[in-house]
N, C-alpha and C positions, 0 to 999 in steps of 0.2 A: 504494500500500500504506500503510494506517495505521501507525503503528508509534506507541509507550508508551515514555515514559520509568521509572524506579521511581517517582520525584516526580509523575509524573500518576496514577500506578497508585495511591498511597498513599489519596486519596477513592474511587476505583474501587471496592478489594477492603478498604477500611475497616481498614487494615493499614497498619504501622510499614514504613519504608524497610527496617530490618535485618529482620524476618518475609518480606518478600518475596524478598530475596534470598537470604532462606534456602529459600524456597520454588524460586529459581532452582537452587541449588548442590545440593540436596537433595528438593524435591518436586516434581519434573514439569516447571516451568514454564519452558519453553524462552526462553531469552534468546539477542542477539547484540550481543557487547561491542566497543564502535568508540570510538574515543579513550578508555577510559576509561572509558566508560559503557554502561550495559545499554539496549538498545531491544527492545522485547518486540511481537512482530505482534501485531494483533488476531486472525486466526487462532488463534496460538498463545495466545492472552488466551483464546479461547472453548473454545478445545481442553482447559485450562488447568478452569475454571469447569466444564465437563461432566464431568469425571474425577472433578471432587471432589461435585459430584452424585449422580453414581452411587454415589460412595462412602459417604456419607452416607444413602442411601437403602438401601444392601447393609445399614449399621449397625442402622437403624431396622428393617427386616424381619427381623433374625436375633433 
């Protein structure tokens, strides 16, 4: 299983370490916290990227 740290995530989704956690605690993006730190699946990274998709697409069409 791949797994993400927020520091590798940060060039990923082109976002601040504190944006993504706030994306953890508040938008969707499922994290699991072990010592201390967030490790985020790729799964949940793609799961994550297709919700906001959509959502962004719902925007554009209405």
């Amino acid at each position: 299983m791949v797994t993400y740290t927020i520091k590798e995530l940060e060039p990923i989704l082109k976002r601040k370490a504190k944006t993504i956690k706030e994306y953890i605690n508040y938008g969707g993006l499922n994290a699991t916290k072990l010592n201390g730190r967030y490790l985020i699946s790729e799964e949940d990274l793609k799961e994550f990227l297709e919700s906001k998709k959509i959502s962004k697409e719902s925007k554009v069409h209405t």
